[in-house]
N, CA, C and O atoms as a Maestro MAE file, in Angstrom:
{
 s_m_m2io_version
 :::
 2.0.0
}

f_m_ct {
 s_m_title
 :::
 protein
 m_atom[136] {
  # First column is atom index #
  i_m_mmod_type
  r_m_x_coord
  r_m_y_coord
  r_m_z_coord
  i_m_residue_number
  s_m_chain_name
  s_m_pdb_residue_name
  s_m_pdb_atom_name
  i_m_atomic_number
  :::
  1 25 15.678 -3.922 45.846 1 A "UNK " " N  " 7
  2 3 16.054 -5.315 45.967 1 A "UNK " " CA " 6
  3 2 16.507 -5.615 47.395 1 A "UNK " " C  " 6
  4 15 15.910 -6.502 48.005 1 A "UNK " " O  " 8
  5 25 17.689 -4.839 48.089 2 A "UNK " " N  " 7
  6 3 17.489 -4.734 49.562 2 A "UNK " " CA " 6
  7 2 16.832 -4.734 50.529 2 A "UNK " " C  " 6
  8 15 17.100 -5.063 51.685 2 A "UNK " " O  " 8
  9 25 15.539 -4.193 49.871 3 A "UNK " " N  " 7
  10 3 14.481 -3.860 51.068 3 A "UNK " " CA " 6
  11 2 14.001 -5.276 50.864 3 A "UNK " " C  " 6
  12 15 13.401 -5.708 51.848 3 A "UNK " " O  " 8
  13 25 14.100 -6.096 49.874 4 A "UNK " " N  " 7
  14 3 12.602 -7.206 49.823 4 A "UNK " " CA " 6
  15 2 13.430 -8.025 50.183 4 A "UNK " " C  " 6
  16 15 12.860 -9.048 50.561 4 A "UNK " " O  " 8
  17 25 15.350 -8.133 50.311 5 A "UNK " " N  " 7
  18 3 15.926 -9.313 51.012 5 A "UNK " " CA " 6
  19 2 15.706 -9.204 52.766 5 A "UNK " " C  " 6
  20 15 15.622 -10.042 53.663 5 A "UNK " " O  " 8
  21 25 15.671 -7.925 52.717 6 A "UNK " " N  " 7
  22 3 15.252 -7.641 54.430 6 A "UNK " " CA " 6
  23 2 14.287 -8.414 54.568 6 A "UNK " " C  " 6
  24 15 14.449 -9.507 55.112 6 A "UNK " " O  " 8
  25 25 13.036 -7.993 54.086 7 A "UNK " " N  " 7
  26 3 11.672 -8.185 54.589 7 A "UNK " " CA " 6
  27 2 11.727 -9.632 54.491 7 A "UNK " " C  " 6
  28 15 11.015 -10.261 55.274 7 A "UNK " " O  " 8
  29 25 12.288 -10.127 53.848 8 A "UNK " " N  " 7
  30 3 12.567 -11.686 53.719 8 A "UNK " " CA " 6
  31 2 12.977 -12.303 54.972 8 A "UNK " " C  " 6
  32 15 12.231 -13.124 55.505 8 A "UNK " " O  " 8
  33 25 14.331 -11.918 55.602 9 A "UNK " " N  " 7
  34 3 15.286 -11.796 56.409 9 A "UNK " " CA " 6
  35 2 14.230 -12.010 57.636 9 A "UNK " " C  " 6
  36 15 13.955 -12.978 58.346 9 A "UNK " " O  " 8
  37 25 13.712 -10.511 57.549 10 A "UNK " " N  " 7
  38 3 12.479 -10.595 59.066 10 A "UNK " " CA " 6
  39 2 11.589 -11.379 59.260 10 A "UNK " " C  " 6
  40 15 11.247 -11.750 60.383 10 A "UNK " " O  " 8
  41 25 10.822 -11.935 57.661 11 A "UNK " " N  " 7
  42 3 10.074 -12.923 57.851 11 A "UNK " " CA " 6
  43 2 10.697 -14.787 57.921 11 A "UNK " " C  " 6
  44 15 9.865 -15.685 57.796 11 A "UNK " " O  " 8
  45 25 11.480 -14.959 58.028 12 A "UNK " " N  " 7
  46 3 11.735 -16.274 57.917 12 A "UNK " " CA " 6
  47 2 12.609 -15.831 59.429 12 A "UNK " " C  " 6
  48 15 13.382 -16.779 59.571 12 A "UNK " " O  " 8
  49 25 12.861 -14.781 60.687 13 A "UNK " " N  " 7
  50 3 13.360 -15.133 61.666 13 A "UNK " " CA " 6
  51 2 14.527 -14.689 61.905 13 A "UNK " " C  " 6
  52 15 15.066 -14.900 62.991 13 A "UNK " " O  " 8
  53 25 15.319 -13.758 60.586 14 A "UNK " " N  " 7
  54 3 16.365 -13.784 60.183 14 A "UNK " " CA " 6
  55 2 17.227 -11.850 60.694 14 A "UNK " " C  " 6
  56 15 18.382 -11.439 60.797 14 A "UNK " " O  " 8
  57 25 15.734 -11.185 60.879 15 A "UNK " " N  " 7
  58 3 16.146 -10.191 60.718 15 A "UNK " " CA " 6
  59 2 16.784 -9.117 61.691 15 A "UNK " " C  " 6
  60 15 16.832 -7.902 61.500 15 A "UNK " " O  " 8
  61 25 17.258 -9.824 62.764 16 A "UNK " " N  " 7
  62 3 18.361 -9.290 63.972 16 A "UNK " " CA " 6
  63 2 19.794 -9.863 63.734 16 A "UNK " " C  " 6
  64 15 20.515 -10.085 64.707 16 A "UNK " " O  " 8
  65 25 20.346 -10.178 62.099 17 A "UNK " " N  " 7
  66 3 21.572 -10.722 62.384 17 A "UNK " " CA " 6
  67 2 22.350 -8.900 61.614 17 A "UNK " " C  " 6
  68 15 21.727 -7.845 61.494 17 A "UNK " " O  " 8
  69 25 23.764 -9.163 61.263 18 A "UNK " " N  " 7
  70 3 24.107 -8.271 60.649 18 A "UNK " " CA " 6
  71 2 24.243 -8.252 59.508 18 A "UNK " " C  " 6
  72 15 23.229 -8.782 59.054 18 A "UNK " " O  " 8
  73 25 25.314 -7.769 58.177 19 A "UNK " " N  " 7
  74 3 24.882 -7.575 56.977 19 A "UNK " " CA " 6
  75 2 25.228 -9.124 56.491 19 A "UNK " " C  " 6
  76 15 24.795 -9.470 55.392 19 A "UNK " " O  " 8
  77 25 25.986 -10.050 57.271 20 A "UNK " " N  " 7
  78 3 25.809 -11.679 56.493 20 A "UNK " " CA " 6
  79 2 24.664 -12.136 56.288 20 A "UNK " " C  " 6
  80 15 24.465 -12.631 55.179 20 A "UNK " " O  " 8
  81 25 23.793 -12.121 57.068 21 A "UNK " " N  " 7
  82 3 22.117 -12.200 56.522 21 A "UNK " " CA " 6
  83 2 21.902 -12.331 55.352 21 A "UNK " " C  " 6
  84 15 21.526 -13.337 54.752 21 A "UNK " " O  " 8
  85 25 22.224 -10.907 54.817 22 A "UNK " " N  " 7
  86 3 22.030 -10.991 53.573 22 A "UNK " " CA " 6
  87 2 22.940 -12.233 52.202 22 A "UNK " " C  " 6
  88 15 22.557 -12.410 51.045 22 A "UNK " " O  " 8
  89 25 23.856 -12.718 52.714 23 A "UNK " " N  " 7
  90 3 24.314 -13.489 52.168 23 A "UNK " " CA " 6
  91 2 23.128 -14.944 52.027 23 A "UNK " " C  " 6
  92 15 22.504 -15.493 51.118 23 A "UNK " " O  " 8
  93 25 23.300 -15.116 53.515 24 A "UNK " " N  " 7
  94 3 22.005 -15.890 53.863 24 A "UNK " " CA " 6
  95 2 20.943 -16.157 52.889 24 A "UNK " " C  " 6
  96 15 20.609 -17.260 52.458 24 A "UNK " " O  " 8
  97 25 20.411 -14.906 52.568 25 A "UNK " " N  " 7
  98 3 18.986 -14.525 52.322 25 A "UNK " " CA " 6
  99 2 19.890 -14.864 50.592 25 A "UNK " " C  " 6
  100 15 18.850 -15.334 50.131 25 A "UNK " " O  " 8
  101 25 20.429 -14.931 49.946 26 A "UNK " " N  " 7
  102 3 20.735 -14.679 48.455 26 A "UNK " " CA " 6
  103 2 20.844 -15.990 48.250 26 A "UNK " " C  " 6
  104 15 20.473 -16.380 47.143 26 A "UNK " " O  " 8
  105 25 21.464 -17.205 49.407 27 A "UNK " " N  " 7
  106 3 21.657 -18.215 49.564 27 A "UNK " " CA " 6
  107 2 20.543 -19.128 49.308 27 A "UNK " " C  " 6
  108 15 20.709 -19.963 48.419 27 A "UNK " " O  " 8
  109 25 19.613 -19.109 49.841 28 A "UNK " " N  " 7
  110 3 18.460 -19.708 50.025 28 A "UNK " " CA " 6
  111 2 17.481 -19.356 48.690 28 A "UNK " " C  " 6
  112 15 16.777 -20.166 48.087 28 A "UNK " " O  " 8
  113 25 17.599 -18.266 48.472 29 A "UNK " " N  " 7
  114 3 16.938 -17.824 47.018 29 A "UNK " " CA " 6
  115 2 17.579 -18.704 45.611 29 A "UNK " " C  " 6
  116 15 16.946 -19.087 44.627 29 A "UNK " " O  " 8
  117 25 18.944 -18.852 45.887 30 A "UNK " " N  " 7
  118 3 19.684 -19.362 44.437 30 A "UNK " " CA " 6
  119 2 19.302 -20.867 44.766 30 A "UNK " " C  " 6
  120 15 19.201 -21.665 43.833 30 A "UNK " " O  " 8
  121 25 19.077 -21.290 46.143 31 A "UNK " " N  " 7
  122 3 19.918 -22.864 45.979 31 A "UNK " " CA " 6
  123 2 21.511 -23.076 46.351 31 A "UNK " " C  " 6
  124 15 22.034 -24.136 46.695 31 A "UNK " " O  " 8
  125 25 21.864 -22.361 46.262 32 A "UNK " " N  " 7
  126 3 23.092 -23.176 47.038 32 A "UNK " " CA " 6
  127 2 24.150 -22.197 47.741 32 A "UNK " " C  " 6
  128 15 24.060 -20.970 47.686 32 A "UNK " " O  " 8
  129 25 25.225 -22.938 48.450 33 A "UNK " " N  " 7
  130 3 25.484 -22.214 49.692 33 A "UNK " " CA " 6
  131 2 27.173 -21.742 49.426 33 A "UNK " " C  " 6
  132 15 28.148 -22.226 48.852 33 A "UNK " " O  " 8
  133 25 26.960 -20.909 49.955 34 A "UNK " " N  " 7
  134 3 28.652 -19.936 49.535 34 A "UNK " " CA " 6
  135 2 29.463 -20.472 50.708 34 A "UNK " " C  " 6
  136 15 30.633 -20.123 50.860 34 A "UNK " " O  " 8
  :::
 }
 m_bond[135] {
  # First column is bond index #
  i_m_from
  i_m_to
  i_m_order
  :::
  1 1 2 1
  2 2 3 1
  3 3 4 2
  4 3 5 1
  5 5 6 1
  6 6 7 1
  7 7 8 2
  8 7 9 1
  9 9 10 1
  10 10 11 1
  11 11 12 2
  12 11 13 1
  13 13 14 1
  14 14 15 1
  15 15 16 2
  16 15 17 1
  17 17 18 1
  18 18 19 1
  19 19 20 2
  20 19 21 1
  21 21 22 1
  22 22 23 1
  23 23 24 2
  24 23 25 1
  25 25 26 1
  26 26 27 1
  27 27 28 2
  28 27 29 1
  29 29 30 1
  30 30 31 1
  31 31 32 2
  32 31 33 1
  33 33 34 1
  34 34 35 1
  35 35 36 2
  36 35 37 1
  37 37 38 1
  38 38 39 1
  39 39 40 2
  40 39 41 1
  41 41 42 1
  42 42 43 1
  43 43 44 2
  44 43 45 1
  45 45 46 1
  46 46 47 1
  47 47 48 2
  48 47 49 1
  49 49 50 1
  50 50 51 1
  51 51 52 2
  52 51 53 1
  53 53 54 1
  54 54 55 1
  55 55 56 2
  56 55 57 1
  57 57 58 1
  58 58 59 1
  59 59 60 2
  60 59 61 1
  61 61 62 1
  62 62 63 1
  63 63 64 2
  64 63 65 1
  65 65 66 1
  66 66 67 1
  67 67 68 2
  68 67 69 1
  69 69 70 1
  70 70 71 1
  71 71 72 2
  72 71 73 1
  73 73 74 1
  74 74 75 1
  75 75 76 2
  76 75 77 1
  77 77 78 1
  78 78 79 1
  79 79 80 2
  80 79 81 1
  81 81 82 1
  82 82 83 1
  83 83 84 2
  84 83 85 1
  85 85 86 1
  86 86 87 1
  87 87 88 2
  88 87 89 1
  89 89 90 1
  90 90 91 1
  91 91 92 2
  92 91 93 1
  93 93 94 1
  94 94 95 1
  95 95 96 2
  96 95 97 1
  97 97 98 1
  98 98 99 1
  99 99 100 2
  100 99 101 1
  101 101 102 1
  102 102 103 1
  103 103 104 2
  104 103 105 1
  105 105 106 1
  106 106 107 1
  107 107 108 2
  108 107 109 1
  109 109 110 1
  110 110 111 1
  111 111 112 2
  112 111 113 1
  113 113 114 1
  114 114 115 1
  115 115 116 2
  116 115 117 1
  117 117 118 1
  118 118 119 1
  119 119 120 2
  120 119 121 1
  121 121 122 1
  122 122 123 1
  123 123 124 2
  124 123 125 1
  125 125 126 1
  126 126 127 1
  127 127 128 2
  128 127 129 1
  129 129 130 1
  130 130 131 1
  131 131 132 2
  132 131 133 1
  133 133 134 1
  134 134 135 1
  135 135 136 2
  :::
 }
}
């Protein structure tokens, strides 16, 4: 599940930040913002 929020991460531009990214990336998947 990590690896495919990465690959996500890298493809939308995302994937030089640090582990908030991934918040990011969970963000955009649900709809709404933490």
């Amino acid at each position: 599940v990590v690896a495919q929020l990465v690959a996500s991460l890298r493809a939308q531009g995302d994937g030089g930040l640090d582990h908030s990214a991934l918040l990011r990336a969970v963000e955009r998947l649900s709809g709404a913002q933490v």
